[in-house]
C-alpha positions as CSV (number, residue, x, y, z in Angstrom):
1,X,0.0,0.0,0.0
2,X,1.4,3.1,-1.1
3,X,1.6,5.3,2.4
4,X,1.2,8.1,1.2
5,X,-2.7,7.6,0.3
6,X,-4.1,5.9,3.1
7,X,-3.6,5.2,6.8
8,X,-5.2,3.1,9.1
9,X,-7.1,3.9,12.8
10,X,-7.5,1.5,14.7
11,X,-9.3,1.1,18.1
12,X,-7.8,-1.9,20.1
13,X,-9.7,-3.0,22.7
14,X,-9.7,-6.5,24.9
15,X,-12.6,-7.7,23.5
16,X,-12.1,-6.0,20.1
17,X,-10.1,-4.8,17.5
18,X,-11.5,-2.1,15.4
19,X,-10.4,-0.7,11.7
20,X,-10.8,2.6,10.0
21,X,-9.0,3.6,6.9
22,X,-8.2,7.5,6.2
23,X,-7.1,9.2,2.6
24,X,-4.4,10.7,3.2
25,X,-4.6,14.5,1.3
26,X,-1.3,16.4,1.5
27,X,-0.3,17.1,5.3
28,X,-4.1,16.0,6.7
29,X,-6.4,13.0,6.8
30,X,-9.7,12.9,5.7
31,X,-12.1,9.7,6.8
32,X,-12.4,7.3,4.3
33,X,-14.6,4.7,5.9
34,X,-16.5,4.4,9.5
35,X,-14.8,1.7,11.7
36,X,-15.4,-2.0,11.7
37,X,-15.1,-4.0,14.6
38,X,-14.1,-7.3,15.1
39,X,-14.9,-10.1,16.1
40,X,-18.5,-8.2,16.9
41,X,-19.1,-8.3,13.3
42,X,-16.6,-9.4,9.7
43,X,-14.7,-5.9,9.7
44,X,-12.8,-7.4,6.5
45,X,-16.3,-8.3,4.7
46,X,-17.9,-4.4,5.5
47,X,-14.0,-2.5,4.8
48,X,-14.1,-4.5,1.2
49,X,-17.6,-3.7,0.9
50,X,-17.0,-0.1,1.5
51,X,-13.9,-0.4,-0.8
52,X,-15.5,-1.5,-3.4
53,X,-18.4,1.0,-3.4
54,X,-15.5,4.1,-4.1
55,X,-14.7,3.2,-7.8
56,X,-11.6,5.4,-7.5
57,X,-9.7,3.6,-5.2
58,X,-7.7,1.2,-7.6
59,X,-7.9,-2.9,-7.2
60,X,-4.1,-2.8,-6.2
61,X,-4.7,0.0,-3.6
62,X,-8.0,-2.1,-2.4
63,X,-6.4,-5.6,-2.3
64,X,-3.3,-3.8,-0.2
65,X,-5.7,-2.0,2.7
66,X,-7.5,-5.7,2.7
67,X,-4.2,-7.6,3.1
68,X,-3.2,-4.9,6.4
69,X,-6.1,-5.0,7.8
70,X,-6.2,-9.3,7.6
71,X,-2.7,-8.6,9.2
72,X,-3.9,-6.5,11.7
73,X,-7.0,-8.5,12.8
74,X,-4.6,-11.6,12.7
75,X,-2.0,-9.8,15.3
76,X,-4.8,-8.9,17.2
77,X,-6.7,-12.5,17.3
78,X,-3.1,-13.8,18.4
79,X,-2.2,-11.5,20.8
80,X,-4.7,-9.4,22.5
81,X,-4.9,-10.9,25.8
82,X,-0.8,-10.5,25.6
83,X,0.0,-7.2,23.9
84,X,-0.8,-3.9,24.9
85,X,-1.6,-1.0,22.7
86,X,1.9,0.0,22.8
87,X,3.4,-3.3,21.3
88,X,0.8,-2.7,18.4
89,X,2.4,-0.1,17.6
90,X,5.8,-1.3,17.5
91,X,4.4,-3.8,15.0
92,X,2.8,-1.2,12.3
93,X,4.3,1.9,13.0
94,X,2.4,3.9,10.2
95,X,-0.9,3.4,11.9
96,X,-2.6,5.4,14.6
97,X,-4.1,3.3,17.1
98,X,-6.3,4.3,20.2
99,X,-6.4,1.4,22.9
100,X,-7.8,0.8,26.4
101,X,-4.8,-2.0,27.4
């Protein structure tokens, strides 16, 4: 995924991880999608459906957001009851994350 377009938010919580993705527009961000939670509901099912209804983001650009965000939600499914907000971060630097652990 090319950094310099999009960024991800993500809330991570004990009992859930959730996923925003922001355009990135010059200096700023500017919300691209609501956040999806998981495992409350399929976050990657409702992200691709939102990616798919903007037909300018490119199937390249789409497929990288889907592959992070499987990465994310997999980190998160393996270590949540282990990691803390903080080690998150260490593994994907690029994102902003929010946390209550």
């Amino acid at each position: 995924m090319d950094v310099q377009k999009f960024t991800f938010k993500i809330l991570w919580l004990e009992n859930n991880v959730a996923i925003a993705v922001d355009h990135i527009v010059g200096n700023n961000t500017s919300p691209l999608t609501s956040y999806f939670f998981w495992p409350r509901n399929d976050a990657w099912e409702q992200l691709n459906t939102e990616l798919e209804s903007k037909p300018w983001i490119s199937d390249n650009d789409r497929i990288s957001i889907l592959n992070q965000a499987t990465e994310i939600i997999n980190f998160w499914q393996e270590t949540a009851k282990n990691q803390s907000v903080s080690q998150a971060k260490a593994k994907f630097p690029n994102f902003i994350f929010t946390g209550s652990n």
